[in-house]
C-alpha positions in Angstrom: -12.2 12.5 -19.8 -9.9 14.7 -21.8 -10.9 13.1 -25.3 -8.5 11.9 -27.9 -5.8 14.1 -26.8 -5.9 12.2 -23.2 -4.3 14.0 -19.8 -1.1 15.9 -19.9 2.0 13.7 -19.4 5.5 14.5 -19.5 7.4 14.4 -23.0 10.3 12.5 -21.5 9.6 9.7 -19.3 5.6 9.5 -20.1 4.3 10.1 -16.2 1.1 11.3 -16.2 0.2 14.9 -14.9 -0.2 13.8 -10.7 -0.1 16.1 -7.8 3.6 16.6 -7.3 3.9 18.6 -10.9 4.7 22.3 -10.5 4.0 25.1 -12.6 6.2 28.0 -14.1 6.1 30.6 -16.7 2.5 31.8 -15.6 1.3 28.3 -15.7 2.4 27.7 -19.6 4.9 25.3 -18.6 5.0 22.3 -15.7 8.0 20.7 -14.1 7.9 16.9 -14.4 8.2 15.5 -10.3 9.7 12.2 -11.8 12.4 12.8 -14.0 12.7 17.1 -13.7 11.7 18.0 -17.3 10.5 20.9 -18.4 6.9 20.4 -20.1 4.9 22.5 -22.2 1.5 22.6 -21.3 -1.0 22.3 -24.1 -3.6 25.4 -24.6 -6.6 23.2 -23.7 -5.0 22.2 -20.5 -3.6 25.9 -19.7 -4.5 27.8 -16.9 -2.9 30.5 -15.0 -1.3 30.5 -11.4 -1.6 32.0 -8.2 1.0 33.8 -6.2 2.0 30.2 -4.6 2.5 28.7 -7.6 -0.7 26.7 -7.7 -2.9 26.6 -10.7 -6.5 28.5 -9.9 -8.3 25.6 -11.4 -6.9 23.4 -8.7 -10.8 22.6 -7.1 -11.8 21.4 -10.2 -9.1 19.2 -11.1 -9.1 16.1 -9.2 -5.7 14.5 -11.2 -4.2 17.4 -8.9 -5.6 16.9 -5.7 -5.6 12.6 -5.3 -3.1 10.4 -5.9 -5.3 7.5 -7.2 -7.7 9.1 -10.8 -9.0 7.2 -13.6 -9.2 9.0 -17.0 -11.0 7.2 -19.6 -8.4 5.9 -22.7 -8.5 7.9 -26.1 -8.9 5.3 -29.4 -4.9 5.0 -30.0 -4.1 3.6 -27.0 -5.7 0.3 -28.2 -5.6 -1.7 -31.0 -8.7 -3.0 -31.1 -12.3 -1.7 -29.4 -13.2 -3.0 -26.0 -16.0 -4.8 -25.7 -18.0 -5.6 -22.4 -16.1 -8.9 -20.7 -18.0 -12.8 -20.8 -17.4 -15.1 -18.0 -17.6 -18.9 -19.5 -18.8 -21.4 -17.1 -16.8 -24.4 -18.4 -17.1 -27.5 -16.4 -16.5 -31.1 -16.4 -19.4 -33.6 -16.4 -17.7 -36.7 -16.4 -18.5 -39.8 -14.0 -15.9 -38.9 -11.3 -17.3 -34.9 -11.7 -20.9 -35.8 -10.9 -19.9 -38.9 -8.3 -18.1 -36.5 -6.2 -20.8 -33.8 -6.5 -18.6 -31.0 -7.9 -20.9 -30.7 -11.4 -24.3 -30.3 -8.7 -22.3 -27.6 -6.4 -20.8 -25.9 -9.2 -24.4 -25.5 -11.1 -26.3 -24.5 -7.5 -23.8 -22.2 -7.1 -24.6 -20.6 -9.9 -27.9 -20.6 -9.4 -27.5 -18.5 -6.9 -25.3 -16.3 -8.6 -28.0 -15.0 -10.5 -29.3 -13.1 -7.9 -26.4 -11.1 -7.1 -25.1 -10.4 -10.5 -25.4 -6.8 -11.9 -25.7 -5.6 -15.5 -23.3 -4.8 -17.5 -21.6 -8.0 -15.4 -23.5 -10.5 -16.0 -22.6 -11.8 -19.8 -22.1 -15.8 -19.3 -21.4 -18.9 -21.5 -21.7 -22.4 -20.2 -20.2 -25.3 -21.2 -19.9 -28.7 -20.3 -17.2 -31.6 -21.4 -16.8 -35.3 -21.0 -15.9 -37.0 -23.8 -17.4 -35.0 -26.3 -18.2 -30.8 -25.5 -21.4 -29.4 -25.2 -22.9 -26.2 -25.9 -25.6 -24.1 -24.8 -27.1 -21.6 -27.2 -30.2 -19.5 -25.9 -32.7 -17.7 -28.3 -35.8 -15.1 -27.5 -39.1 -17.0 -27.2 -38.0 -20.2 -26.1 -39.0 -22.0 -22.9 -35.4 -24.2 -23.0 -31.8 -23.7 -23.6 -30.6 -25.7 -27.2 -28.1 -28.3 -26.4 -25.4 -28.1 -29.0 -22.6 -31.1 -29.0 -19.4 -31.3 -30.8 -17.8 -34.1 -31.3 -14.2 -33.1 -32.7 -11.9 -32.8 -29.6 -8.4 -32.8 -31.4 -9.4 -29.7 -33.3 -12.8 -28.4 -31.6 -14.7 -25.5 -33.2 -17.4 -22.8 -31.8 -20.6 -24.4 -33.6 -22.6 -21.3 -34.0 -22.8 -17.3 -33.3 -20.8 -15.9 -29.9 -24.4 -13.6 -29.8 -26.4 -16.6 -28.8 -24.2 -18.7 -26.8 -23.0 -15.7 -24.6 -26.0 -13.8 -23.3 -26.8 -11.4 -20.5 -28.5 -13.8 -17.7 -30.7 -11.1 -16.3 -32.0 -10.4 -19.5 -36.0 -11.2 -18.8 -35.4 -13.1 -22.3 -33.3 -15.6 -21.5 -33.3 -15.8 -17.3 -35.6 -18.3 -17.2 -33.7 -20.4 -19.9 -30.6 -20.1 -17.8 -32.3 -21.0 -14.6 -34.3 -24.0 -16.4 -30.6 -25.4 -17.7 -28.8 -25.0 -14.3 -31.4 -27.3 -12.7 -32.1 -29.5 -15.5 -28.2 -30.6 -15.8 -27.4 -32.5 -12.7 -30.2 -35.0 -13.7 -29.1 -35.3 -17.1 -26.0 -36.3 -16.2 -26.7 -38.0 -13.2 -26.2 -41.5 -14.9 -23.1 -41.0 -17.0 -20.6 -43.6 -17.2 -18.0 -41.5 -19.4 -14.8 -41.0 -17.7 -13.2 -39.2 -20.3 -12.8 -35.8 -19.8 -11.8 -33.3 -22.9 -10.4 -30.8 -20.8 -8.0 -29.4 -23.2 -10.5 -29.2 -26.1 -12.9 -27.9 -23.8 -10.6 -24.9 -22.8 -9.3 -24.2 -26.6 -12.9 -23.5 -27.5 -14.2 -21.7 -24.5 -10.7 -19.2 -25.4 -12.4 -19.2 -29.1 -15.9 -18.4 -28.0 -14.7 -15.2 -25.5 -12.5 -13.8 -27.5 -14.2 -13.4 -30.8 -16.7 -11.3 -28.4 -14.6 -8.6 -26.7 -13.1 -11.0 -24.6 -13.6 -11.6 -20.5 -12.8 -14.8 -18.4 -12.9 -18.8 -18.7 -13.5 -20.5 -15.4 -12.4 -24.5 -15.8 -13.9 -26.9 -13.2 -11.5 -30.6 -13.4 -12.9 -33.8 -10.9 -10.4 -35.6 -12.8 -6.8 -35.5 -14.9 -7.9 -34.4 -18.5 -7.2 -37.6 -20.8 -8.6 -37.5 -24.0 -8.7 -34.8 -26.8 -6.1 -32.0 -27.7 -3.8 -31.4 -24.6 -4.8 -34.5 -22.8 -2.8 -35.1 -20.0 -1.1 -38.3 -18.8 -0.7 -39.6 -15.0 2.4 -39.3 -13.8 4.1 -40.4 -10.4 3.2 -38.4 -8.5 5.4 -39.2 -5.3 8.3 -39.9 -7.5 8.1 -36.1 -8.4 8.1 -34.9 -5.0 11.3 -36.8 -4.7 12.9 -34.4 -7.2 14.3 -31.8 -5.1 15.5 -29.1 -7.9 11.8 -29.2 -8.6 12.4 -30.0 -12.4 10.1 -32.8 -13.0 7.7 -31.4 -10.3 6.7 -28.2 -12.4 7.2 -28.8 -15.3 4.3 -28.9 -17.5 2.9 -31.3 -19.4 1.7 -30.4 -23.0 3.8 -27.0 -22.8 3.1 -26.3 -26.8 -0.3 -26.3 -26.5 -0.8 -24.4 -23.0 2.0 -21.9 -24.4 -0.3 -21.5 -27.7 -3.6 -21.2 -25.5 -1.9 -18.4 -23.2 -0.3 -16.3 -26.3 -4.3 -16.7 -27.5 -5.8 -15.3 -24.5 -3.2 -12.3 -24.3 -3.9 -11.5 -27.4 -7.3 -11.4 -27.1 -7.9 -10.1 -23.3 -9.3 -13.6 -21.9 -8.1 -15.1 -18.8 -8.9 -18.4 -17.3 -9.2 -20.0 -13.9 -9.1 -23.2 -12.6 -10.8 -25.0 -9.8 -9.6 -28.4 -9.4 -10.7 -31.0 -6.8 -10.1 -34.5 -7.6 -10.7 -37.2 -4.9 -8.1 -37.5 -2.4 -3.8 -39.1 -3.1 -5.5 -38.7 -6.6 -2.9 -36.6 -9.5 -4.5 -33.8 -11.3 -1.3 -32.1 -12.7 -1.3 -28.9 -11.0 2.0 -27.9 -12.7 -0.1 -28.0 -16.3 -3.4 -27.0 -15.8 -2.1 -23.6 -14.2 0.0 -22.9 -16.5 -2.7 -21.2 -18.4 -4.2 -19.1 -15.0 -0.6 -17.8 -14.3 -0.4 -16.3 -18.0 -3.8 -14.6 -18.1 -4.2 -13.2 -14.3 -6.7 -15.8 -13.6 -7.4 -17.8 -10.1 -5.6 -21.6 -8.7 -7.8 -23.0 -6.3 -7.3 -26.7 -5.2 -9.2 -28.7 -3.1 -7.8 -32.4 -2.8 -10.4 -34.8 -2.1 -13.4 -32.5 -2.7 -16.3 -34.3 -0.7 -19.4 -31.6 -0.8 -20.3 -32.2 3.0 -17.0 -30.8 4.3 -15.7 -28.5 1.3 -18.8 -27.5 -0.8 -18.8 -24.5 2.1 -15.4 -23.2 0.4 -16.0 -24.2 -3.4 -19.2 -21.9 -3.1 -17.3 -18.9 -1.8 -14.5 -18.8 -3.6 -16.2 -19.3 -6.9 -18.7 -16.9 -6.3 -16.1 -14.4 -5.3 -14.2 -14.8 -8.2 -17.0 -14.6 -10.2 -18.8 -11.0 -8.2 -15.2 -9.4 -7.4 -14.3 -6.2 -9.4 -11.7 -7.4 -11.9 -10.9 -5.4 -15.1 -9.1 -7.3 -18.4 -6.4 -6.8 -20.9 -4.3 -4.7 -18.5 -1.1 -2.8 -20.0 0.7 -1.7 -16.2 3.7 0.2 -15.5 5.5 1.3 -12.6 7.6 4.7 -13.4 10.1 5.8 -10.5 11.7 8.8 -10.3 15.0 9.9 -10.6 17.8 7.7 -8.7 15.5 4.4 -8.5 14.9 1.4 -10.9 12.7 -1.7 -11.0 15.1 -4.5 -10.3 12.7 -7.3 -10.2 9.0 -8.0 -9.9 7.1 -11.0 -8.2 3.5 -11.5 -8.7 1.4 -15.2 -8.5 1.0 -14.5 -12.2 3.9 -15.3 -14.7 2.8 -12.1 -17.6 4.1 -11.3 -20.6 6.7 -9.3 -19.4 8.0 -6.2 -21.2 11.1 -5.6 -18.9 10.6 -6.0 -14.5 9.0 -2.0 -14.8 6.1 -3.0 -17.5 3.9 -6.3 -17.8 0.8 -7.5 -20.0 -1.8 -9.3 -18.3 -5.3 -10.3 -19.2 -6.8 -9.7 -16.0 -6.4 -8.2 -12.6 -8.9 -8.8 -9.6 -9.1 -7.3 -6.5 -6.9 -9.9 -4.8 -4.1 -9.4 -7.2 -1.2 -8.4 -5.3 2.7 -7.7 -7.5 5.4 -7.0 -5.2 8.2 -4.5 -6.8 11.9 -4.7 -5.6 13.5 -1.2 -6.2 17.6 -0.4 -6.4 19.3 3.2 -6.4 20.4 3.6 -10.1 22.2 6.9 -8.5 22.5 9.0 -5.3 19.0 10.3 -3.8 20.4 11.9 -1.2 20.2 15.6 -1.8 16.5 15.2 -2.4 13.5 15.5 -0.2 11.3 12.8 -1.7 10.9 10.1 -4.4 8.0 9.3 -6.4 6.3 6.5 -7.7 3.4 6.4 -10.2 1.7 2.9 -11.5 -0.6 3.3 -14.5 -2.7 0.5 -15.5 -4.7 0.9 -18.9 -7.4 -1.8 -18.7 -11.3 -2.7 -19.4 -13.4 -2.4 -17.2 -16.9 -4.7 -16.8 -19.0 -2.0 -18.4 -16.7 -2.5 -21.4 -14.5 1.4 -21.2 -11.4 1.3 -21.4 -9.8 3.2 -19.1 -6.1 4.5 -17.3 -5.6 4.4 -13.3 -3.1 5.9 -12.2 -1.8 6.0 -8.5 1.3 8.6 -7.7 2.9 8.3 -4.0 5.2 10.3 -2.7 7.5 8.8 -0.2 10.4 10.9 1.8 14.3 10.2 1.9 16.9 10.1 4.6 20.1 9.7 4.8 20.3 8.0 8.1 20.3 4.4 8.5 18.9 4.5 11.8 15.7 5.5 10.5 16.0 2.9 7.7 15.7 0.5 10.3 13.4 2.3 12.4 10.9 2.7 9.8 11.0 -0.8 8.3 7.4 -2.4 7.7 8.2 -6.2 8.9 5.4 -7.2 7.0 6.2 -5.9 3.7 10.0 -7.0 4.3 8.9 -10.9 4.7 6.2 -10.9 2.6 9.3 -9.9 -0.2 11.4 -12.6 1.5 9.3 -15.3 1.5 8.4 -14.9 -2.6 11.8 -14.6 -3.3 12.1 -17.6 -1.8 8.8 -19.0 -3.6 10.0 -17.5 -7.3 13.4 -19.6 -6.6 11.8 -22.8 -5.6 9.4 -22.7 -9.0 12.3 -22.3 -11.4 14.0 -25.1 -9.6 16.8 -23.7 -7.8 17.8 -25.9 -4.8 19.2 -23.5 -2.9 16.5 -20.7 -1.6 16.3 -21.6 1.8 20.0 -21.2 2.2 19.1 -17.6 0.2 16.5 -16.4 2.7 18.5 -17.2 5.7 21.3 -15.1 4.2 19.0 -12.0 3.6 17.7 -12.4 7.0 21.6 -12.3 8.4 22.9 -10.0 5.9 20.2 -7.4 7.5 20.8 -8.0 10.9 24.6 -7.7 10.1 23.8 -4.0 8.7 22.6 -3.1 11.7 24.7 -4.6 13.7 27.9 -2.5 12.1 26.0 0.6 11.1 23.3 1.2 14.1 25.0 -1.1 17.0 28.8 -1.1 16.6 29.3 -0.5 20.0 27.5 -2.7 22.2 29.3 -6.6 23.0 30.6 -8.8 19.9 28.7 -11.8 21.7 25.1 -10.3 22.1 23.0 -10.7 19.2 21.2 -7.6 18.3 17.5 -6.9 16.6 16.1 -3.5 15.2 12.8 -2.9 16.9 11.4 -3.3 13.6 12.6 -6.2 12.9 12.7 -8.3 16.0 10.4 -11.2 14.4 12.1 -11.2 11.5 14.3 -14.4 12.8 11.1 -16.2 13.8 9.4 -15.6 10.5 12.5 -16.7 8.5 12.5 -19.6 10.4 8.7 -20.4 10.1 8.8 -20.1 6.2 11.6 -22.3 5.9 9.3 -25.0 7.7 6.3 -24.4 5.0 4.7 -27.4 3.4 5.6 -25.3 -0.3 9.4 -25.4 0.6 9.4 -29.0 1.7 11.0 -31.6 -0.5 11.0 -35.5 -0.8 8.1 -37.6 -1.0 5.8 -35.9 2.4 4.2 -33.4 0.3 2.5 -34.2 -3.4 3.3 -32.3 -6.3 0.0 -30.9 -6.6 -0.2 -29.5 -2.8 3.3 -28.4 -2.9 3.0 -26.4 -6.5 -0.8 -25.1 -5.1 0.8 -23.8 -2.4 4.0 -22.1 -3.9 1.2 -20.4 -6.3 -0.4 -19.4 -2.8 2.8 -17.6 -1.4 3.3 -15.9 -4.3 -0.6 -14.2 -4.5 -0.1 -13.8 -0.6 -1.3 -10.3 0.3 0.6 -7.9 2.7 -2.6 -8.5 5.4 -2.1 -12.2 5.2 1.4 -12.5 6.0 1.8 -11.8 9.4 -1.0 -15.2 10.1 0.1 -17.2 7.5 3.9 -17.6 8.5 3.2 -17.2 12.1 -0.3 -18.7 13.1 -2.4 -17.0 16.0 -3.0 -19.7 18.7 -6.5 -18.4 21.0 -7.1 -20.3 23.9 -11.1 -20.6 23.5 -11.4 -23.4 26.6 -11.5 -22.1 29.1 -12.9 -19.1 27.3 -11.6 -15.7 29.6 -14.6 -13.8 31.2 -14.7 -11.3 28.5 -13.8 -12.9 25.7 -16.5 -13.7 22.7 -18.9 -10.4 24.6 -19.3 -6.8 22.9 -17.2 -4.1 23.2 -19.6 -1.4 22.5 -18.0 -0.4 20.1 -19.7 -1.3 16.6 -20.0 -5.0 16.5 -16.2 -5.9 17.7 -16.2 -8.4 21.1 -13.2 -8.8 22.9 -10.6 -11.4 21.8 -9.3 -14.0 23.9 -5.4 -14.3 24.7 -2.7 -15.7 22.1 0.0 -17.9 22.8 3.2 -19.1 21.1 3.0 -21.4 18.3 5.1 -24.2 20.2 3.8 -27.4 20.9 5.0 -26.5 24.8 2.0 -24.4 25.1 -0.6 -26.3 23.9 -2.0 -28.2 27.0 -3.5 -31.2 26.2 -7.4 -30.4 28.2 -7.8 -27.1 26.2 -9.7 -26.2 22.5 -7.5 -23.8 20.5 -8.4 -21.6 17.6 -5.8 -21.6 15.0 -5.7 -19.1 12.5 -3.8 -19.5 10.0 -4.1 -16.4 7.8 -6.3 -18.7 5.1 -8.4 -21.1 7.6 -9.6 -21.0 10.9 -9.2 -24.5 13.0 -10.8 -25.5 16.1 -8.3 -28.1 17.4 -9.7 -30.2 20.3 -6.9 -31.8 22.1 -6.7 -35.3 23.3 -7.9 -35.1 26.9 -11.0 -32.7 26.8 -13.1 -34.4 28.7 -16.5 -35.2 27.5 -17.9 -32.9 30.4 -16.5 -30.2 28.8 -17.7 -30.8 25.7 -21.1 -31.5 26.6 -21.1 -28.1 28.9 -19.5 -26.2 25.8 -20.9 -27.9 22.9 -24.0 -29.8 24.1 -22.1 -33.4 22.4 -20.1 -35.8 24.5 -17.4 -36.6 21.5 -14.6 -34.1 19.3 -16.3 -35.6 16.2 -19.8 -34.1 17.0 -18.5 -30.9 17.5 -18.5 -29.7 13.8 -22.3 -30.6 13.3 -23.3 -28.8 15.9 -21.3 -25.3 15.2 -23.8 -25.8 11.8 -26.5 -25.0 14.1 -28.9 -21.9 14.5 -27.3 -19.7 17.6 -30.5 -20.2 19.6 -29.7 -23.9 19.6 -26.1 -23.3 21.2 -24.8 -22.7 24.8 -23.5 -19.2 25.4 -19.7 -20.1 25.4 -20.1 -22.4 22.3 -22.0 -18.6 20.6 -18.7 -16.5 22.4 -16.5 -18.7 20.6 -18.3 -18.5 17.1 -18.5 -14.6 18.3 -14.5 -14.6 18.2 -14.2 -16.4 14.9 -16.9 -14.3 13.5 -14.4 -11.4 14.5 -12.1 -12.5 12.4 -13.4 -12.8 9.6 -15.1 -9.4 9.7 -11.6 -7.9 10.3 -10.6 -9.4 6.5 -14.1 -8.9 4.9 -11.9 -7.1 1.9 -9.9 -11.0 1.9 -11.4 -13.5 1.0 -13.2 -16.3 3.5 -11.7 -18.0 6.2 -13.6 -21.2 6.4 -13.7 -22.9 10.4 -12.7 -26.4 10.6 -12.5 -28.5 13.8 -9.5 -30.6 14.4 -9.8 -33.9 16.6 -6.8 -35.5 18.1 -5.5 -38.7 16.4 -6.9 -37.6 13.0 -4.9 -37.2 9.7 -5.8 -33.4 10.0 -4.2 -32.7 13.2 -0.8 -33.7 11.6 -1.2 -31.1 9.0 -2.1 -28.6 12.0 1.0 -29.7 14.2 2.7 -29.1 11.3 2.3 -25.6 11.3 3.3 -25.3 14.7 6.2 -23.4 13.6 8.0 -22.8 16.8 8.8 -26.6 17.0 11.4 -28.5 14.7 9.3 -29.6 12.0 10.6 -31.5 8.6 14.1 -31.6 9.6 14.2 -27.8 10.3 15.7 -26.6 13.6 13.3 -25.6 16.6 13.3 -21.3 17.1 15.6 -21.0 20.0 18.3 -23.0 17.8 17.4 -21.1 14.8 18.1 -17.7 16.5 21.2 -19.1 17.3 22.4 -20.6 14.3 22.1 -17.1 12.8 23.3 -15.0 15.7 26.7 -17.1 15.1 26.0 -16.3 11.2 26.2 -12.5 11.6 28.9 -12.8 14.1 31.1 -14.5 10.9 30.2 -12.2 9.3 31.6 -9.4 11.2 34.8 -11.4 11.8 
C-alpha cells in the first residue's frame, strides 16, 4: 500500500516499478527495463544502493523481489468507489424450466452452496421469471422471504431498496429466510402452466438491481427460448442456419439493440452475467443472442442440450457452483506493456471486451478460468539485447470490495538463432494460438479459416525447412522436434464439430463450442484436439494400483486415436480434455462385463459405476482409480464428468467423431493430411 501516491512507475511508458528496474545516481534515479527511461525516484520511495547496484531495502520490498505483487489502488484510479460484488441468482420458472427439473437442481444447488460460501462472498439476489418477474426481499425478524412480483416486462423496474433484496446469506438474520425460500420454490411452482418466459426483462432488471449496489455478477438460467417481454426472442430455423457456411445468419444475434444497451450497462457499472442454458434436446435456444451479453461482461457459456437431471444434473451442479465459489474479481482495466522492439498485434480471448486498442481492454469480470492469448510482432530489431520484458497490470475489485493493481513482469531471453526458435517452441501454446485464430475467423464469418490454419501450419514447417534443414533431400518432408505434432493437431482441428458447416451440427452446439475453443486453456489443448485413448479392458497388471508416491496409481497405455486401433472386444477411456468417456464396444461379451462390472449388458454399466467402492469388483475400482487420476491431475480445471458410451447409440457417433486420426466430415485421414502439406511446403520452396 503506498497510499494516494500509488507505486513508482516510469514517467514514459507507465510500467510499474518490477524487478528488472536498476538504480543510479546513489539510488535517486531508476532505469525503466521496458522502454530505457531515466526516472526520478520520489523522496518517499528513495533509498540508497549498495556497491552492486541493488537498493539496501531490497528484503523488504517485495515489488522487487517477485514478478507477480498486488498494490492496493489510490482513489483516482477510479471513478466511482468499489463496493463489495452481488451475485443474482436469476432463473426461469416456467413450465418447460420446472418439467425438465432445471428450477429444482438449480435451487438444491444452492442450497448447498450455502455451506461453502465465505463472507465477504456471499452477497446474493434471487430472482425468478415466467411471465411476470418475481422478487425476493428479506427483512430482520421475519421467519419468510416477501415475494415481490412485477408485472411490467417491456420496461421492468427494481420494486424496492437494493439493501433488502441483496443480503449476505450467512448473515444469522436472514439464513434461515434464504434456506426456507430455496425449498419452498420448487413446490410453488410445481403446477405452473406458463410457458412464457421474460427472459429479457428478467436480465434488464437483475443489471439494475447489481449495479445500483457496487456491482458483481448475474447468473441467467433459460429451459426455454425467451418469448415475451423486452428482448424476446423468436424461433428461428435452426438447421437452415447451420446451412449458412459464412456463418452470417448463424451468429448473428437476435435483438442486438437491446443486448448492445444491456452490455454498455454492465461495463459501465462492473456487472457481468452468465448464462446456463439447457433446453430439451433438437430444441433452439439462440445461443448466438443470449451470449452476447456473457462475452461483453467476462461472464460464463455453458450449454447443456437436452438437460435431463438423471444424466446431466451431475455437471449443472459443478459447474454452477464453481462459477459461483471460484476467485473472480470485477470491473477490470488490463494492460499488457512490452518492451522496446515488440508490439501487441492482436488479442484473442472467449470474451469480446470493450477494447481500447489489442494492448488494453475493459472487462467486467475475470475468473480463474479466464484465459487471453496475446500475439506479439517486432516493431524493431531486438537483437543486440539480452532480454525482453513483459508486464500485465490488471486494476480490478476484488470480493472483499478493494480495489486493487496486479501486476506480473516476465523476463524472457533473445537469440538470434533460428535453430533455437524452433528448438524452444512450446507446441502447446503454438496450437492453442492456431486453433483461436481459426475460432476468431469462423465467428466473424469468414469462410476461409481452415484454408488459413493449414497455411500457418506449412508456412512454419517451410521456415524450417530453408533456414534449419536446407541441406537434407527436396523430397523428404521435415519436422522440428518441437513441432512434430503440429501436422496431426492442424489436422484434428480442422475435423472439430465448431469448424463444421452444413446442416450436421446446430447453431447452438456449433456457436457453444466456438465460445469453447476460444476460453480453451493452455492445459486443455493438448486432450482436447488430440483425445487420449486408454485401453482399460483388459486392464495391464499395474494399471489403476498405487505408486507410492502420494495418491498417483499407474496409468494404463494410450493408443492412436484411429478407428484401426480400437478392437471391437475392448472398453476404452476417452479423454477428451472436457469429458471422460467409457466406450464399450460392440462385442464385449457379457462375461466380461459381468467379471468387470458385476452387469451382463453396456447399458447397466453406468448405474453401477454410481455405486459405493465396496460394492465394486477390484478391476471395475482400478478403472475408476485411473479416471480418478485424471481428474486430480486438472483439480485447478474444472470437472471432467465420466460418461459411458454403448455401441449402436447416438452417443457413440459423437465419440467416433472425435476419432481424429480417421477422415471425418469430409476431412482427409492423417497419413493423407501429412502429405497433402508435405507437397504444400515443397511449392512452396519451388
Amino acid at each position: 500500500d503506498f497510499g494516494e501516491s500509488g507505486p513508482l512507475r516510469c514517467t514514459r511508458c507507465k510500467a510499474y516499478v518490477n524487478p528488472h528496474f536498476t538504480w543510479l545516481n546513489q539510488g535517486k534515479e531508476a532505469t525503466c527495463n521496458m522502454c530505457g527511461h531515466r526516472v526520478e525516484v520520489p523522496e518517499e520511495y528513495y533509498c540508497s544502493i549498495d556497491d552492486k547496484g541493488r537498493r539496501r531495502d531490497y528484503n523488504d520490498r517485495p515489488e522487487l523481489q517477485r514478478g507477480t505483487v498486488d498494490y492496493l489502488a489510490p482513489s483516482d484510479y477510479s471513478d466511482t468507489m468499489p463496493g463489495i460484488p452481488t451475485v443474482a441468482f436469476v432463473i426461469e420458472a416456467s413450465q418447460q424450466s420446472v418439467r425438465s427439473g432445471l428450477l429444482p437442481q438449480v435451487l438444491g444447488t444452492l442450497r448447498g452452496l450455502l455451506n461453502f460460501m465465505q463472507q465477504p462472498a456471499s452477497r446474493i439476489a434471487i430472482i425468478t421469471f415466467d411471465n411476470a418477474l418475481h422478487f425476493y426481499s428479506f427483512y430482520p425478524g421475519l421467519e419468510r422471504s416477501r415475494w415481490i412480483t412485477v408485472s411490467d416486462i417491456e420496461d421492468p423496474l427494481v420494486p424496492c431498496s437494493p439493501s433488502v433484496l441483496c443480503i449476505d446469506a450467512l448473515d444469522e438474520r436472514y439464513r434461515s429466510q434464504v434456506e426456507a425460500l430455496l425449498k419452498d420454490l420448487p413446490a410453488h411452482f410445481e403446477d405452473t402452466s406458463c410457458e412464457a418466459a421474460a427472459g429479457g426483462a428478467a436480465l434488464k432488471a437483475a443489471v439494475d438491481l447489481l449495479g445500483s449496489s457496487g456491482g458483481g455478477h448475474v447468473i441467467m438460467f433459460h429451459a426455454s427460448l425467451q418469448n415475451t417481454g423486452v428482448g424476446a426472442l423468436r424461433l428461428r430455423d435452426d438447421l437452415r442456419l447451420g446451412r449458412q457456411e459464412d456463418g452470417v445468419g448463424l451468429f448473428a444475434p437476435q435483438q442486438a439493440p437491446f443486448f448492445e444497451a444491456v452490455a454498455a450497462d454492465c461495463l459501465q457499472r462492473g456487472v457481468a452475467v452468465s448464462v446456463f442454458c439447457a433446453p430439451p434436446i433438437g430444441v433452439y435456444i439462440d445461443v448466438a443472442s443470449l451470449s452476447m451479453v456473457p462475452r461483453r461482461t467476462g461472464g460464463e457459456i455453458s450449454y447443456i442440450p437436452g438437460y435431463d437431471p438423471e444424466v446431466d444434473g451431475e455437471r449443472l451442479h459443478y459447474e454452477l457452483s464453481r462459477t459461483v465459489l471460484q476467485s473472480a474479481v470485477y470491473s477490470c482495466v488490463f494492460k499488457l506493456r512490452c518492451s522496446k522492439g515488440l508490439t501487441v498485434e492482436a488479442m484473442y480471448a472467449m470474451w469480446e471486451p470493450e477494447v481500447i486498442d489489442p494492448s488494453t481492454f475493459n472487462v467486467s469480470r475475470l475468473s480463474v478460468d479466464a484465459t487471453c492469448d496475446f500475439v506479439l510482432s517486432h516493431s524493431e530489431r531486438i537483437e543486440v539485447q539480452k532480454h525482453v520484458y513483459l508486464q500485465v497490470a490488471c486494476l480490478h475489485t476484488d470480493s472483499r470490495g478493494r480495489r486493487l493493481i496486479r501486476v506480473h513482469t516476465l523476463q524472457l531471453p533473445v537469440t538470434s538463432s533460428l535453430s533455437n526458435v524452433f528448438r524452444y517452441t512450446e507446441i502447446d501454446a503454438v496450437t492453442n494460438v492456431l486453433i483461436k485464430q481459426a475460432a476468431h475467423l469462423a465467428l466473424s464469418g469468414n469462410g476461409n479459416f481452415k484454408d488459413k490454419l493449414t497455411k500457418s501450419c506449412v508456412d512454419m514447417l517451410h521456415a524450417y525447412r530453408v533456414n534449419c534443414a536446407s541441406m537434407t533431400s527436396a523430397g523428404q518432408l521435415i519436422l522440428p522436434e518441437s513441432l512434430k505434432l503440429l501436422p496431426l493437431y492442424v489436422g484434428s482441428i480442422r475435423k472439430m464439430p465448431a469448424f463444421r458447416s452444413g446442416s450436421e451440427i446446430r447453431a447452438d452446439d456449433r456457436l457453444t463450442a466456438l465460445i469453447r475453443v476460444l476460453g480453451l486453456p493452455i492445459a486443455l489443448t493438448a486432450p482436447f484436439v488430440y483425445p487420449r485413448v486408454y485401453t482399460v479392458m483388459p486392464l495391464p497388471d499395474r494399471a489403476g494400483n498405487r505408486t507410492e508416491v502420494g495418491d498417483n496409481v499407474h496409468m494404463p497405455p494410450t493408443i492412436a486415436c484411429s478407428s484401426d486401433k480400437l478392437a471391437l472386444d475392448r472398453i476404452y477411456l476417452v479423454d477428451s480434455g472436457s469429458l471422460l468417456r467409457l466406450y464399450i464396444r460392440e462385442e464385449v461379451s457379457p462375461e466380461q462385463l459381468q467379471q468387470v462390472f458385476g452387469v451382463c449388458t453396456a447399458e447397466e454399466v453406468a448405474d453401477i459405476l454410481c455405486r459405493p467402492e465396496e460394492e465394486l469388483s477390484t478391476e471395475a475400482v482400478r478403472i475408476l482409480a485411473v479416471v480418478q487420476q485424471i481428474q486430480r491431475e486438472r483439480a485447478r480445471l474444472p470437472l471432467q464428468s465420466l460418461g459411458v458410451v454403448v455401441s449402436g447409440t447416438p452417443e457413440e457417433s459423437k465419440l467416433l467423431a472425435t476419432i481424429c486420426e480417421d477422415r471425418v466430415a469430409g476431412e482427409m485421414n492423417y497419413v493423407d493430411f501429412l502429405c497433402h502439406v508435405h507437397k504444400m511446403v515443397q511449392n512452396k520452396q519451388d
